[in-house]
C-alpha positions in Angstrom: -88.3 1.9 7.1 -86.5 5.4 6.8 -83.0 5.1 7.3 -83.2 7.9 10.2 -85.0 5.9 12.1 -82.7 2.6 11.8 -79.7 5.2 13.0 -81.1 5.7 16.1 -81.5 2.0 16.7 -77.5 2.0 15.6 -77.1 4.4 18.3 -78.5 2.8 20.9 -76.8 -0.7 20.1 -73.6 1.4 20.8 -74.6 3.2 23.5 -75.9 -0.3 25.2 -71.9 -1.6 24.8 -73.4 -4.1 21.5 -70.4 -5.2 19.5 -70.8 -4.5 15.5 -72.8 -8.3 14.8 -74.8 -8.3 17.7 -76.2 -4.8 16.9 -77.4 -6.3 13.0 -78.6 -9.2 14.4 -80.4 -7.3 17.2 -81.7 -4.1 14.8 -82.4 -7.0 12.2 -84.3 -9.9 14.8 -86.9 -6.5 15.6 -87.9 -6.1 12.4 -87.7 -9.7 10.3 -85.8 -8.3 7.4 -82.4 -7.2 6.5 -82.5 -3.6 7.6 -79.4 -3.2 9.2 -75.6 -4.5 7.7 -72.2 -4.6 8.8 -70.7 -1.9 7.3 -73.8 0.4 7.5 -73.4 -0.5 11.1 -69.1 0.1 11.2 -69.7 3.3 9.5 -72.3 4.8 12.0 -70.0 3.3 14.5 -67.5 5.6 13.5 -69.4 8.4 13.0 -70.9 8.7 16.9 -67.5 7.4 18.2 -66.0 10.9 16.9 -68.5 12.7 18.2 -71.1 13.1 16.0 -74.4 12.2 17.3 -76.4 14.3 14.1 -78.5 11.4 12.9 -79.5 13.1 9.5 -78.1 12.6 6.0 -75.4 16.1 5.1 -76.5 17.2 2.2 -74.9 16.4 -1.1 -76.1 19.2 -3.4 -77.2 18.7 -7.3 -75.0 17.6 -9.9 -73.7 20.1 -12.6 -75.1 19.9 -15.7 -73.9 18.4 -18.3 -75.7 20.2 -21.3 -76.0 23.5 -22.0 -79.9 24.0 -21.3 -80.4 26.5 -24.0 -78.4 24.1 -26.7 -80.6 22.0 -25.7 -84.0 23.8 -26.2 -82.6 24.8 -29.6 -81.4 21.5 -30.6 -85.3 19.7 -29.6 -87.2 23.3 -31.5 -85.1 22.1 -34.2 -85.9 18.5 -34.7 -88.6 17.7 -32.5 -88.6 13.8 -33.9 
């Protein structure tokens, strides 16, 4: 199940007044698997309780490379073993 989806659920549980264990064992008796925790739960707790109802993932952006590409390409041309 997409985790967008399980947010909303999150949401509702707080909207409905559901304290931080009933809403896992409510999100979690639906579906018959483990699909909500504690802490996912606390943290999207926190999250709409400041105002912020945006139920998407911010985005995090790619990690700077390491290697430079073109040592690379001249390192593999090289020895390509």
């Amino acid at each position: 199940m997409e985790i967008s989806k399980i947010r909303v659920f999150m949401k509702y549980e707080l909207h409905r007044g559901a304290t931080t264990r009933q809403a896992v064992v409510n999100i979690n008796s639906v579906f018959g698997i483990q699909v909500a925790t504690n802490a996912t739960v606390v943290r999207w707790r926190k999250e709409f309780r400041s105002g912020d109802f945006d139920l998407c993932n911010e985005p995090r952006g790619q990690p700077k490379t390491q290697m430079d590409n073109d040592v690379l390409k001249a390192t593999v041309e090289a020895n390509s073993s």
